[in-house]
Backbone as CSV, one residue per row, in Angstrom:
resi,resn,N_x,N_y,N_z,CA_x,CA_y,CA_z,C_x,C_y,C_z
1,UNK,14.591,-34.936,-50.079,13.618,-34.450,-49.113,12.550,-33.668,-49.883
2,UNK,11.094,-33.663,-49.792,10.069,-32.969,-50.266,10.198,-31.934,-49.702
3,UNK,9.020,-30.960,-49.938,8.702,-29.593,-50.031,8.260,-29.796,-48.479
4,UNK,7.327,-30.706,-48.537,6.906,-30.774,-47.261,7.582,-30.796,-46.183
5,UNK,8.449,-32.137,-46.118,9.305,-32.670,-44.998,10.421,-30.944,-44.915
6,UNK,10.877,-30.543,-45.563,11.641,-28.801,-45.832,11.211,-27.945,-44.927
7,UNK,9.658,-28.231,-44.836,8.737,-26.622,-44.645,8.690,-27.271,-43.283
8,UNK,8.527,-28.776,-42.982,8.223,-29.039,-41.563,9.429,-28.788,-40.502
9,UNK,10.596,-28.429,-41.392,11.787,-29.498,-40.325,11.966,-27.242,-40.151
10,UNK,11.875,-26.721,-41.454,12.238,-25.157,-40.901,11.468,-24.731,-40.200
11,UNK,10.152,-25.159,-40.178,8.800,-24.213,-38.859,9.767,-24.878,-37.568
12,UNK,9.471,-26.117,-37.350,10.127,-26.391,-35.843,11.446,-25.865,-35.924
13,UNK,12.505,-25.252,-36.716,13.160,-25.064,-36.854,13.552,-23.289,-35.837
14,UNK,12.917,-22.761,-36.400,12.427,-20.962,-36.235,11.253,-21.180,-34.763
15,UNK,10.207,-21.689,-34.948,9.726,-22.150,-33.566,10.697,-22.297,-32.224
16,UNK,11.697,-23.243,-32.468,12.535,-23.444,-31.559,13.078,-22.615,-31.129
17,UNK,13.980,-21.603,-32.061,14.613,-20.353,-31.946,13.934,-18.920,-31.375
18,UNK,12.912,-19.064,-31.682,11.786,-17.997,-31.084,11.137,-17.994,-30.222
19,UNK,11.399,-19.476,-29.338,10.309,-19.875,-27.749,11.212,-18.802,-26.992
20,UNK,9.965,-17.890,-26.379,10.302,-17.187,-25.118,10.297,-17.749,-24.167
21,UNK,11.332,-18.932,-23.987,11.727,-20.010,-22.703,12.106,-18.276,-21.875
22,UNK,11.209,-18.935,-20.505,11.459,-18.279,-19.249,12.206,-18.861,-18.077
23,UNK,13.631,-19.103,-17.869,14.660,-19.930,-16.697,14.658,-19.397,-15.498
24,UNK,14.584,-19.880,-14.426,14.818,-19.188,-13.017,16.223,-19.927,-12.480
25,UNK,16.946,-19.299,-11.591,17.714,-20.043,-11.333,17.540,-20.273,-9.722
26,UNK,16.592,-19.640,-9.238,15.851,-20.005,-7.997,14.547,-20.768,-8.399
27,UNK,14.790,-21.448,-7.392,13.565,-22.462,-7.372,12.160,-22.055,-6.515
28,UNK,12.700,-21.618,-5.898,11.706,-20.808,-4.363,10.497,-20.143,-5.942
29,UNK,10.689,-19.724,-6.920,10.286,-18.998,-7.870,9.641,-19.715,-8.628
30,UNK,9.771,-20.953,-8.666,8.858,-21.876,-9.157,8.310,-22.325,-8.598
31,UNK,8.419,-22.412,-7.154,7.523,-23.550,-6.041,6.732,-22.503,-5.354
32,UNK,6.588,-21.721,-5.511,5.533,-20.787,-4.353,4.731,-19.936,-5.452
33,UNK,3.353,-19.370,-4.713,2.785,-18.694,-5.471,3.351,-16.938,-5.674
34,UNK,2.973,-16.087,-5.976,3.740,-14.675,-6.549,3.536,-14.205,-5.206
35,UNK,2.405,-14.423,-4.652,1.636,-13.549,-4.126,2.231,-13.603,-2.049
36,UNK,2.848,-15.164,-2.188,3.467,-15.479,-0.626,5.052,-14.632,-0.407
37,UNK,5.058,-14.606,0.756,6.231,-13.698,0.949,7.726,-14.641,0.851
38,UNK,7.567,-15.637,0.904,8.502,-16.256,0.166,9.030,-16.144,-1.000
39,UNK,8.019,-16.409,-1.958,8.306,-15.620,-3.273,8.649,-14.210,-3.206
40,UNK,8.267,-13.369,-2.896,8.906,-12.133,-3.119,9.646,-11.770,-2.161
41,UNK,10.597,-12.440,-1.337,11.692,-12.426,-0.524,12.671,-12.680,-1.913
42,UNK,12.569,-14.052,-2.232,13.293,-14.531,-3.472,13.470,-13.927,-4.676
43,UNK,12.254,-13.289,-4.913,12.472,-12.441,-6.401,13.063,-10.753,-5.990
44,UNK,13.378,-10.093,-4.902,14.245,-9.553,-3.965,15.197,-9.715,-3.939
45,UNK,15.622,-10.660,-3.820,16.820,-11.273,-3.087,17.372,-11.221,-5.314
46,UNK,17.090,-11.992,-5.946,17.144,-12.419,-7.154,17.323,-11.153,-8.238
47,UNK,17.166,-10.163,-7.879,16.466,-8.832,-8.628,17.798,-7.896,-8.303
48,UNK,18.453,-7.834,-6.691,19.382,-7.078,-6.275,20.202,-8.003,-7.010
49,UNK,20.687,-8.999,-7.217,21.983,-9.591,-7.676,22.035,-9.867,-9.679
50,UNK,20.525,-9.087,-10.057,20.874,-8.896,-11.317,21.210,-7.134,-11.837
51,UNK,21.931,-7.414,-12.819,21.854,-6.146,-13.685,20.547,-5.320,-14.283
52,UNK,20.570,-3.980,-14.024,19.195,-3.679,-14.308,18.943,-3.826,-15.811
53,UNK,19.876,-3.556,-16.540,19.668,-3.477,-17.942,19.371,-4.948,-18.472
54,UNK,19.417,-5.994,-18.129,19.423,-7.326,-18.384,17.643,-7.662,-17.873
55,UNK,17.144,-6.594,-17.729,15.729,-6.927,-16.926,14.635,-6.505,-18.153
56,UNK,13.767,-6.804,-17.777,12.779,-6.012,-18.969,11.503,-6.398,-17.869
57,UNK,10.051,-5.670,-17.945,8.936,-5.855,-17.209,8.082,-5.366,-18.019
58,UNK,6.857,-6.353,-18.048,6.138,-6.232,-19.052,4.355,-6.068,-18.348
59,UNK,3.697,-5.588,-18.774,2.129,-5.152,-17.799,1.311,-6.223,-18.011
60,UNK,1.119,-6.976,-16.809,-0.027,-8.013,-17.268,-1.253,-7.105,-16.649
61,UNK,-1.569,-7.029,-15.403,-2.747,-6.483,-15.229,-3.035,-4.944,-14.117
62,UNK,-3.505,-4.200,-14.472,-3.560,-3.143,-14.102,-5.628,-2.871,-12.914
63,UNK,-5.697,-2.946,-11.792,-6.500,-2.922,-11.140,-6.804,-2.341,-9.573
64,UNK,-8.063,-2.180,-9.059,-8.264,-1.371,-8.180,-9.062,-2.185,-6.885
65,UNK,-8.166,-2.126,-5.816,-9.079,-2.916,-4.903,-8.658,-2.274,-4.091
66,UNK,-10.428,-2.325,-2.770,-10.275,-1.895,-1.322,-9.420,-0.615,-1.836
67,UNK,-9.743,0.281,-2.633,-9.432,1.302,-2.638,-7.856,2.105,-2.879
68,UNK,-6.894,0.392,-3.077,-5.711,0.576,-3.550,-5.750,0.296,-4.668
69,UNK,-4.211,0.790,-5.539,-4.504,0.755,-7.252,-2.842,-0.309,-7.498
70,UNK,-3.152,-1.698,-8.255,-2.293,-2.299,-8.039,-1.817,-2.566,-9.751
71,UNK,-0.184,-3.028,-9.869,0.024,-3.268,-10.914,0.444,-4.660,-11.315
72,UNK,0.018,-5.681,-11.951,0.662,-6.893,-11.756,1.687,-6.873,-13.456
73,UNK,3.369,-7.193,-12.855,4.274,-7.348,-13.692,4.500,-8.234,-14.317
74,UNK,4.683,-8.759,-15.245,6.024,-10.258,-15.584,7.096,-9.625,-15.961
75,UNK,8.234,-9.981,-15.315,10.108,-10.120,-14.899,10.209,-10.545,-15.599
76,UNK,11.461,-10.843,-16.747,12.334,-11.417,-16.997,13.910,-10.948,-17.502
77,UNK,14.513,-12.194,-17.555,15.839,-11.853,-18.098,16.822,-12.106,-16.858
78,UNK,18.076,-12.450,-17.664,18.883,-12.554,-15.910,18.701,-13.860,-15.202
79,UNK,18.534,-14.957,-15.999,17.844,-16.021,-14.650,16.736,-16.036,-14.163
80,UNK,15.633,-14.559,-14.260,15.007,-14.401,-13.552,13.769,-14.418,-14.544
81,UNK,12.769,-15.767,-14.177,10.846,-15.230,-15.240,10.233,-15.367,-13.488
82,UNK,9.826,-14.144,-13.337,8.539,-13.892,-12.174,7.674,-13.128,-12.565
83,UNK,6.541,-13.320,-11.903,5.766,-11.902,-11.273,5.206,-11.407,-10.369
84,UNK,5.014,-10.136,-10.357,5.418,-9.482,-9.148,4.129,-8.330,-9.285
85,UNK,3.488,-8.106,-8.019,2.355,-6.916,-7.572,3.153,-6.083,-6.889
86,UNK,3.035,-4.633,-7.778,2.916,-3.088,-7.582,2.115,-2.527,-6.594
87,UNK,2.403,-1.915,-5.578,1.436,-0.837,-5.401,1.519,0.349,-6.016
88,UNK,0.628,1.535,-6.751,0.516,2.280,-7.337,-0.143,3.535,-5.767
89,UNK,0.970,4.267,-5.920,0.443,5.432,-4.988,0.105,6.494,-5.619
90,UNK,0.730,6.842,-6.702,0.701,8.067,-7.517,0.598,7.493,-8.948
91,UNK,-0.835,8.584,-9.551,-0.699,8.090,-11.199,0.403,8.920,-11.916
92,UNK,1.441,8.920,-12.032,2.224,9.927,-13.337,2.014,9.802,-14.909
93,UNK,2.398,10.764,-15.303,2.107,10.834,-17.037,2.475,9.740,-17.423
94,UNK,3.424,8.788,-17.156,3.399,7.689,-17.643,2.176,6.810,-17.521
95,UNK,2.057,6.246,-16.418,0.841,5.661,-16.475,-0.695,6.355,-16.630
96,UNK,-0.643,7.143,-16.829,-1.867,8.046,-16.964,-3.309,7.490,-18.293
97,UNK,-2.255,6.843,-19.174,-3.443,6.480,-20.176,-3.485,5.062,-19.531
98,UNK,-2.614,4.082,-19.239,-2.823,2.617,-18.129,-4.131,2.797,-17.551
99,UNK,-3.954,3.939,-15.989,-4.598,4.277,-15.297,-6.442,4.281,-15.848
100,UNK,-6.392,5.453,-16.838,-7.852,5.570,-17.669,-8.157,4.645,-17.931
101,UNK,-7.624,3.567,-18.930,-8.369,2.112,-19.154,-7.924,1.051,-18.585
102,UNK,-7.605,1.371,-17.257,-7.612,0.449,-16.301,-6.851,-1.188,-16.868
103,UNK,-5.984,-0.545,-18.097,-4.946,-1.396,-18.217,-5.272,-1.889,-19.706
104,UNK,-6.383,-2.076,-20.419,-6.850,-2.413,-21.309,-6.339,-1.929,-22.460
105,UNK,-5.699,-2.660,-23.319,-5.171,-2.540,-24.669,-3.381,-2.059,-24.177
106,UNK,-3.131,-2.448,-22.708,-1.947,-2.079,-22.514,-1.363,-3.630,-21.852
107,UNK,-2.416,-4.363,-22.126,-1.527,-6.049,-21.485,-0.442,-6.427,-22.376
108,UNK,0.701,-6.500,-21.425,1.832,-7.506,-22.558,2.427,-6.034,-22.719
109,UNK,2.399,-4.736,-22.942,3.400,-3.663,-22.860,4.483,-3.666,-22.219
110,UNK,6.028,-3.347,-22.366,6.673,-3.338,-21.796,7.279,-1.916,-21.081
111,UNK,7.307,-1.961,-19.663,7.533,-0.767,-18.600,9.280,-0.861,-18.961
112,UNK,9.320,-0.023,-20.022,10.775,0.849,-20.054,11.059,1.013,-18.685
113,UNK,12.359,0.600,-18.051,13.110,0.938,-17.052,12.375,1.550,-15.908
114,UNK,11.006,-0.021,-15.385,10.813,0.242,-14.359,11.212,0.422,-13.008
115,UNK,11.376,1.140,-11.900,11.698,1.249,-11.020,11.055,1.168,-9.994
116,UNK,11.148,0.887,-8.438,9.806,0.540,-7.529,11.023,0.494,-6.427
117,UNK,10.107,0.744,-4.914,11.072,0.764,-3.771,10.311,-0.633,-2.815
118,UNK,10.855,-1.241,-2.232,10.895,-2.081,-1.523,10.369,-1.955,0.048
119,UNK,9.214,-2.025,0.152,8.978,-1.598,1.734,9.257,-2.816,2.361
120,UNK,9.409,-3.077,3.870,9.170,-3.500,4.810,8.638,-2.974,5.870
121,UNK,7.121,-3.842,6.117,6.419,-3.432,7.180,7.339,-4.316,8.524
122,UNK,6.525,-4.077,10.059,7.111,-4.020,10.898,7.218,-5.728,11.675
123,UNK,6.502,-6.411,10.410,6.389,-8.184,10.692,7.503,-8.432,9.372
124,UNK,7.896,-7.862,8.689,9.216,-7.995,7.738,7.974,-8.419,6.587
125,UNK,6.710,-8.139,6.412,6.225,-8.004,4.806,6.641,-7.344,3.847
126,UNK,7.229,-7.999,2.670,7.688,-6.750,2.086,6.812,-6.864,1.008
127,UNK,6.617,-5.251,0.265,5.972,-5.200,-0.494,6.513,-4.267,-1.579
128,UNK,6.351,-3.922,-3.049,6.969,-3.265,-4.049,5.581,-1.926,-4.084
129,UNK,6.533,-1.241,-4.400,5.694,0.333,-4.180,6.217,0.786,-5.933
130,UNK,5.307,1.261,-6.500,5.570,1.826,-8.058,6.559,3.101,-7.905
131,UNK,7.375,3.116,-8.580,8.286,4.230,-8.284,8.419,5.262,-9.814
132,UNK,8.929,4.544,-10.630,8.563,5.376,-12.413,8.869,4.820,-13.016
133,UNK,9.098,4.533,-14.353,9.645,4.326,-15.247,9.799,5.476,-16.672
134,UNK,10.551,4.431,-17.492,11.006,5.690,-18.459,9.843,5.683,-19.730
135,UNK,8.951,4.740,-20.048,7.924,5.144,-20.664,7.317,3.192,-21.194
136,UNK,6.313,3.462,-21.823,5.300,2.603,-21.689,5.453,2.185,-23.714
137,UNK,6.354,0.935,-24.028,6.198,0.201,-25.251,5.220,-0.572,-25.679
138,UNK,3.809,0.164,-26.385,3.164,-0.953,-26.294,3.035,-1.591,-28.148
């Protein structure tokens, strides 16, 4: 075998081993958009029946509309690749430098042991409310 055919067969080799393959084991999670309440019935439903430590959440986008301040996540681990919109009611020291640059140079960070509470409004919308986490890996 050459140098070449060596160097080709170990890149796909380490490539392979290093794809951040994302698995769901709900489907509802692949077939709907983040944003329908289907999906986040499912990633609910999917989230209570995993271990928290098996989770990790990482910051895709941090933004402000109609006067609410929202956080958009990516999930994984557990069966579970989603994502999922925050509402942000309160800025805490954690998010406090997020907050200032409105997320910038903090995409792809991972939310140490985020936490969030689960509302249901009175038509059964549910929605994720920011609750804390233990600090911001970027």
């Amino acid at each position: 075998m050459n140098k070449f055919s060596l160097f080709l067969c170990f890149s796909l080799l380490t490539l392979s081993c290093n794809s951040n393959q994302c698995l769901n084991s709900n489907d509802t999670l692949e077939n709907n958009p983040p944003s329908s309440q289907q999906y986040i019935n499912a990633l609910v439903s999917e989230l209570k029946k995993a271990s928290p430590s098996g989770i990790n959440y990482y910051l895709e986008d941090y933004r402000e509309e109609n006067g609410k301040t929202y956080m958009d996540v990516k999930i994984s681990g557990d069966s579970i690749c989603a994502k999922a919109t925050l509402t942000v009611n309160i800025i805490d020291e954690k998010l406090d430098n997020i907050a200032k640059t409105k997320g910038m140079g903090y995409r792809g960070a991972e939310l140490k042991n985020l936490s969030f509470t689960i509302n249901k409004d009175t038509a059964n919308n549910i929605s994720l409310i920011y609750k804390d986490l233990e600090k911001v890996i970027d």
